[in-house]
C-alpha atoms as an extended CHARMM CRD file, in Angstrom:
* protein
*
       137  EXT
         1         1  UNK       CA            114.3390000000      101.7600000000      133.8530000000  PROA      1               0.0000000000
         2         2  UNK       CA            111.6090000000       99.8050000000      135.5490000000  PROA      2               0.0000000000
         3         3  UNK       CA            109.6200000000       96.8850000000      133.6600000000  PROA      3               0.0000000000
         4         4  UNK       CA            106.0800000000       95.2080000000      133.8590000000  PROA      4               0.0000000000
         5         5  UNK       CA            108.0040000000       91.9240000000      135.5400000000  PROA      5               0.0000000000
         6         6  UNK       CA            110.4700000000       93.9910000000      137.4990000000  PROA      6               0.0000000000
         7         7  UNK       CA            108.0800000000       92.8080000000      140.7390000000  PROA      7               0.0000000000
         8         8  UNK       CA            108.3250000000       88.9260000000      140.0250000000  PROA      8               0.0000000000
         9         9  UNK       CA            111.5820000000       88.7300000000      138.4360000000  PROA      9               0.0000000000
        10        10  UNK       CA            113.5660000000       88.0740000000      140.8660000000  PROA      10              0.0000000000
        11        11  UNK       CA            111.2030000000       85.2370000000      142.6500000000  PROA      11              0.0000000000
        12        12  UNK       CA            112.6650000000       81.7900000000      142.5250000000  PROA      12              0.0000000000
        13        13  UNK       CA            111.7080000000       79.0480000000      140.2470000000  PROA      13              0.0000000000
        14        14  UNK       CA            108.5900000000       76.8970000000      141.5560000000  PROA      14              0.0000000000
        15        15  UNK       CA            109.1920000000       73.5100000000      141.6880000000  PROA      15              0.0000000000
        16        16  UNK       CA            106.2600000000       70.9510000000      142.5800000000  PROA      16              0.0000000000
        17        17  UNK       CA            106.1940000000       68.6810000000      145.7580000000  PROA      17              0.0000000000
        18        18  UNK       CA            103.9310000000       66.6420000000      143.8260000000  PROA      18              0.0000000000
        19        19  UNK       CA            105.1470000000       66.0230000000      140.2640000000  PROA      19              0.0000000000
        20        20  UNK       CA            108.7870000000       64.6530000000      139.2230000000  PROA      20              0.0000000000
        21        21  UNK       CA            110.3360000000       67.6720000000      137.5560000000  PROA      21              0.0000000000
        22        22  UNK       CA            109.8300000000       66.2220000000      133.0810000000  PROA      22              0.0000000000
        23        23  UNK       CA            113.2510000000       65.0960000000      131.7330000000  PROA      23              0.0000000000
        24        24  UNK       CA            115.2450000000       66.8080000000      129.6530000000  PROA      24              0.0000000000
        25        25  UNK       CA            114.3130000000       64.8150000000      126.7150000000  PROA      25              0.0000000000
        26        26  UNK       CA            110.4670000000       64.4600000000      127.5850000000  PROA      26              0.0000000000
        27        27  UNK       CA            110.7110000000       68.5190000000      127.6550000000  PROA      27              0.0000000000
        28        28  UNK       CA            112.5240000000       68.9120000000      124.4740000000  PROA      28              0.0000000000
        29        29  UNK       CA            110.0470000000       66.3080000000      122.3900000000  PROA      29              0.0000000000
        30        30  UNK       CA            107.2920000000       68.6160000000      122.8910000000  PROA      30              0.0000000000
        31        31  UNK       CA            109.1830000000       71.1680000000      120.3770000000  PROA      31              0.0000000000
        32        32  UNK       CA            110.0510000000       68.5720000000      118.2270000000  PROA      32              0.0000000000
        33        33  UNK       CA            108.7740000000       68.9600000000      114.3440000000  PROA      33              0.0000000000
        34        34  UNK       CA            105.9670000000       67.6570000000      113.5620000000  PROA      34              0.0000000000
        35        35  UNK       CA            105.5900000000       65.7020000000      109.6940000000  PROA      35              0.0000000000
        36        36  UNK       CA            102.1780000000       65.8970000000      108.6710000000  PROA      36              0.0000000000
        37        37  UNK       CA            102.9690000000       64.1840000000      105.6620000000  PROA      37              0.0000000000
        38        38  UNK       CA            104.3650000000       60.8830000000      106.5450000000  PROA      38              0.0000000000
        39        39  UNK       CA            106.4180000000       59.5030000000      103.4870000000  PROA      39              0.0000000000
        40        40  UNK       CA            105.9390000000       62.8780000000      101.8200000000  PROA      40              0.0000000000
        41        41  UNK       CA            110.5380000000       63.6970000000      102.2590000000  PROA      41              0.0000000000
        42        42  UNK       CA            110.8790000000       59.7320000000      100.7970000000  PROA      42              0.0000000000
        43        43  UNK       CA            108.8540000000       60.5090000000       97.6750000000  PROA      43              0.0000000000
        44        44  UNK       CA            109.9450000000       63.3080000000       96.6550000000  PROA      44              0.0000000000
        45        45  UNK       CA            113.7270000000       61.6050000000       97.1730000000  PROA      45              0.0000000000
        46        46  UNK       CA            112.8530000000       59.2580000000       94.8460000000  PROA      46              0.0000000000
        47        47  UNK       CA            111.4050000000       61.5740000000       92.1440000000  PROA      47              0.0000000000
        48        48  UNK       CA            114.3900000000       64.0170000000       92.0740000000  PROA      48              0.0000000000
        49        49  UNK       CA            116.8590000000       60.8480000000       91.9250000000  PROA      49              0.0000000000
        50        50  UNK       CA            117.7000000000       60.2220000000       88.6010000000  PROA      50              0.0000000000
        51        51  UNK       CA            118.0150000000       57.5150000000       86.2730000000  PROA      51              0.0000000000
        52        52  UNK       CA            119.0610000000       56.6870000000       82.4370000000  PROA      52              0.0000000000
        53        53  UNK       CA            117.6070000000       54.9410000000       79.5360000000  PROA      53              0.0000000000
        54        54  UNK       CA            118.9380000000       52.2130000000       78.2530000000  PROA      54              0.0000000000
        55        55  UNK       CA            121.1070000000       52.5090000000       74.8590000000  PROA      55              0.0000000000
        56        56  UNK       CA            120.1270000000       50.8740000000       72.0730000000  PROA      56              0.0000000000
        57        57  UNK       CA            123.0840000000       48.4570000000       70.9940000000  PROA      57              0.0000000000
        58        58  UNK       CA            123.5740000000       48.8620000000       67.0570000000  PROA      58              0.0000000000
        59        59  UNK       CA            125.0650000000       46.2390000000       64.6900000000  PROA      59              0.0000000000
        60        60  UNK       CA            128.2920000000       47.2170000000       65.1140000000  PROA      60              0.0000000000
        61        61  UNK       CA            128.4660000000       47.0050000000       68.6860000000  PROA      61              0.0000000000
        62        62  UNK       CA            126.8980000000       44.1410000000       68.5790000000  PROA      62              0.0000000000
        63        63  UNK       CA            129.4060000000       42.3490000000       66.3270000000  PROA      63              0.0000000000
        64        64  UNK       CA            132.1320000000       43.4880000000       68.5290000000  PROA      64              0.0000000000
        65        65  UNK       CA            130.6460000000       42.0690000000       71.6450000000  PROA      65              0.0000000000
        66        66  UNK       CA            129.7430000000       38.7280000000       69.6830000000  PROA      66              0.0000000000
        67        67  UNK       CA            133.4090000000       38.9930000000       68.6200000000  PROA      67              0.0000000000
        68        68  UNK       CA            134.5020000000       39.3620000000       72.2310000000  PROA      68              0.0000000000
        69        69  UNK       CA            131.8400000000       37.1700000000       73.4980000000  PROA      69              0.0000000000
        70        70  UNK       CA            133.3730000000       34.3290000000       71.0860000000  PROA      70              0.0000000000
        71        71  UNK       CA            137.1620000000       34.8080000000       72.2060000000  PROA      71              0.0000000000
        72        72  UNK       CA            136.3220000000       34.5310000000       76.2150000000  PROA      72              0.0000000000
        73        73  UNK       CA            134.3410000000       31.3350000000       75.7250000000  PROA      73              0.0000000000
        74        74  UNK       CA            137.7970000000       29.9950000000       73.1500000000  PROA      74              0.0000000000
        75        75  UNK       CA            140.4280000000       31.0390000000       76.2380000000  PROA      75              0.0000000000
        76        76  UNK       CA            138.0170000000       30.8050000000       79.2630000000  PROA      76              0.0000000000
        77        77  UNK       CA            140.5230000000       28.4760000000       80.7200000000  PROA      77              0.0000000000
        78        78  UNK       CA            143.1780000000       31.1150000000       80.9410000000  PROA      78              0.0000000000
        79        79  UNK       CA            140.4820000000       33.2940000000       83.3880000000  PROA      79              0.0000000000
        80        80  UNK       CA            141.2310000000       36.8160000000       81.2160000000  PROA      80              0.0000000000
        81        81  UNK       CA            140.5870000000       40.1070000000       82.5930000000  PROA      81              0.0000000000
        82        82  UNK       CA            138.0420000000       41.9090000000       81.7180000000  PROA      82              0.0000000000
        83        83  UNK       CA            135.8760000000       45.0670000000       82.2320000000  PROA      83              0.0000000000
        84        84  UNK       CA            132.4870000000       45.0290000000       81.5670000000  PROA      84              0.0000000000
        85        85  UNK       CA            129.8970000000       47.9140000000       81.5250000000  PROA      85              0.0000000000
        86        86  UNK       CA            125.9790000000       46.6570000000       81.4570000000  PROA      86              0.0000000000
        87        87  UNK       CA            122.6710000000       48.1060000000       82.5570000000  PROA      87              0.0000000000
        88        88  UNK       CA            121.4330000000       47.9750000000       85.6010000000  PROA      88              0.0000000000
        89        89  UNK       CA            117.4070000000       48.1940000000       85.3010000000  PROA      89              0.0000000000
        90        90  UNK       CA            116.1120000000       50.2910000000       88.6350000000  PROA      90              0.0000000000
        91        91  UNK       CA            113.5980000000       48.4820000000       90.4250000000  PROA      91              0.0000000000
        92        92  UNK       CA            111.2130000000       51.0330000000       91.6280000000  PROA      92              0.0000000000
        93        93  UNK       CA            110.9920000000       53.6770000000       88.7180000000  PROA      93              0.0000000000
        94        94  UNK       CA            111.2840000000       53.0710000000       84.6420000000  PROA      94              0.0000000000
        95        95  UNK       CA            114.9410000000       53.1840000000       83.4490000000  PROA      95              0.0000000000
        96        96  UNK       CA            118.1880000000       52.3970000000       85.1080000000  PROA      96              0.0000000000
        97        97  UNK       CA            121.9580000000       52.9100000000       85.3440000000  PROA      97              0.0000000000
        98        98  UNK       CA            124.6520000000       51.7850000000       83.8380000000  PROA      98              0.0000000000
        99        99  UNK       CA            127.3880000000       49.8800000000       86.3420000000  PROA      99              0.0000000000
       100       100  UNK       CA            130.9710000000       49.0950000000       85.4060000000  PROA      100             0.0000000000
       101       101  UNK       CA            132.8630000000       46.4310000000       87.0700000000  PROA      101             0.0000000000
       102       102  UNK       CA            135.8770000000       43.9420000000       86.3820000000  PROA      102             0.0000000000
       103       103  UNK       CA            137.0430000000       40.9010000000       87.2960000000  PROA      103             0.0000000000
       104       104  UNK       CA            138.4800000000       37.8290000000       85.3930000000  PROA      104             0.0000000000
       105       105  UNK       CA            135.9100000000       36.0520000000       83.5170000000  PROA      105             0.0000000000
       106       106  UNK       CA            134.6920000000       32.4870000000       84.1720000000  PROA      106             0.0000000000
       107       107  UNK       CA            132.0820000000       31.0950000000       82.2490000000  PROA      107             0.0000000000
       108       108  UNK       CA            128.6730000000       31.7070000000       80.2320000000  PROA      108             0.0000000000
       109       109  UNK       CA            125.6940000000       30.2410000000       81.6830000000  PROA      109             0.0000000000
       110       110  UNK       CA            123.9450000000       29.6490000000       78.7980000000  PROA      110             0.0000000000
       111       111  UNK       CA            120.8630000000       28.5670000000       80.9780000000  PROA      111             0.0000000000
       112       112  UNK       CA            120.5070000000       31.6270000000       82.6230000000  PROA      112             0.0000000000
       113       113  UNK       CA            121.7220000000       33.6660000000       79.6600000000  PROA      113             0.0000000000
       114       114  UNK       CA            124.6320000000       35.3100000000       82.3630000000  PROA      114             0.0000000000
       115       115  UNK       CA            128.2340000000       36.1920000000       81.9260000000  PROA      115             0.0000000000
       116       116  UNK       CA            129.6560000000       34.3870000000       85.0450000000  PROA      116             0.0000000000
       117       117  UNK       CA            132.8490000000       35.7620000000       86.8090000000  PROA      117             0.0000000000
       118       118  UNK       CA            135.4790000000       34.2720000000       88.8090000000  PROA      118             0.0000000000
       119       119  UNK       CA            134.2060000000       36.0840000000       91.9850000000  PROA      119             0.0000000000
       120       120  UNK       CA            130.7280000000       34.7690000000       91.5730000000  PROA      120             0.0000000000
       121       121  UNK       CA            129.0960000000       37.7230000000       89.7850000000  PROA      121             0.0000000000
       122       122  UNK       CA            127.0740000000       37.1210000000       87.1880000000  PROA      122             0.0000000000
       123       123  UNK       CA            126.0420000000       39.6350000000       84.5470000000  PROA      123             0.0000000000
       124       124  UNK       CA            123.0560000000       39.1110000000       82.4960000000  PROA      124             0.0000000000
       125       125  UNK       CA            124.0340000000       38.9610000000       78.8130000000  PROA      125             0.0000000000
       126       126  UNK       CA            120.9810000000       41.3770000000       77.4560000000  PROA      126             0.0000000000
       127       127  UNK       CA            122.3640000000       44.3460000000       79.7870000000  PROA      127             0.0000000000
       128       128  UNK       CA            125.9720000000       43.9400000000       78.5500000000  PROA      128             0.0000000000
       129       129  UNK       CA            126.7840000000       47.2150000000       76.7430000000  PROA      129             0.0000000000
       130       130  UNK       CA            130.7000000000       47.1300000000       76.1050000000  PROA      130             0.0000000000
       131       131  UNK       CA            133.8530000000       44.3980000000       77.2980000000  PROA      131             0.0000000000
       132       132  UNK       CA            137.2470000000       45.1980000000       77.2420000000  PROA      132             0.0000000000
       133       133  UNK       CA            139.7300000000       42.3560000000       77.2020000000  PROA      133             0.0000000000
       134       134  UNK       CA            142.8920000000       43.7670000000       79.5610000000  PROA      134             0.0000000000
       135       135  UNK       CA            146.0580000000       41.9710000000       79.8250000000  PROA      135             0.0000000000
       136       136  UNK       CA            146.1200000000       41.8800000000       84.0160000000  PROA      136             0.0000000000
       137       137  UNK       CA            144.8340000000       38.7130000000       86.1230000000  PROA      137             0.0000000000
């Protein structure tokens, strides 16, 4: 079976004496993709990540967490456990998520309106949505 190239082929490779042979890298840039759209993959990221509204507290809840609130600040010396769940308001887009985290609880900071904990964290009393009292340290 003979070919259109079956002439050339076989010829070897040129290779300028005047030009440095283009790197590897150089070589393969030239097929890299192009994004027309700059910013255009980081927006729609952000739209298709998703976020929660924040739940309205009713008067029951908030008794119990006045309740709770009440008892920490009575045995605040004794550094109980707790867990608490809050909302955490997202800073680019409306709504949020809710975090949980524990630790043993230290103080309120009435002037900034914060639950403080022993390691420093401090979780602003509006956002708190539940606390459970544990019996660890």
């Amino acid at each position: 079976m003979s070919g259109k190239y079956d002439d050339i082929i076989d010829l070897p490779h040129h290779v300028s004496r005047t030009r440095t042979p283009m790197s590897m890298h150089d070589r393969a840039a030239q097929f890299s993709p192009f994004a027309a759209l700059t910013g255009y993959e980081d927006c729609i990221d952000e739209t298709a990540r998703i976020t929660c509204e924040r739940l309205e507290i009713t008067e029951d809840r908030a008794e119990m967490l006045n309740g709770r609130i009440a008892y920490l600040n009575e045995h605040a010396h004794e550094r109980p456990a707790v867990i608490v769940e809050y909302f955490y308001p997202d800073e680019t887009k409306q709504g949020g998520r809710y975090i949980t985290t524990s630790g043993n609880f230290r103080r309120i900071d009435e002037a900034e309106d914060k639950m403080v904990l022993a390691g420093g964290e401090k979780i602003p009393m509006g956002d708190i949505y539940s606390i459970d009292i544990t019996e660890e340290k």
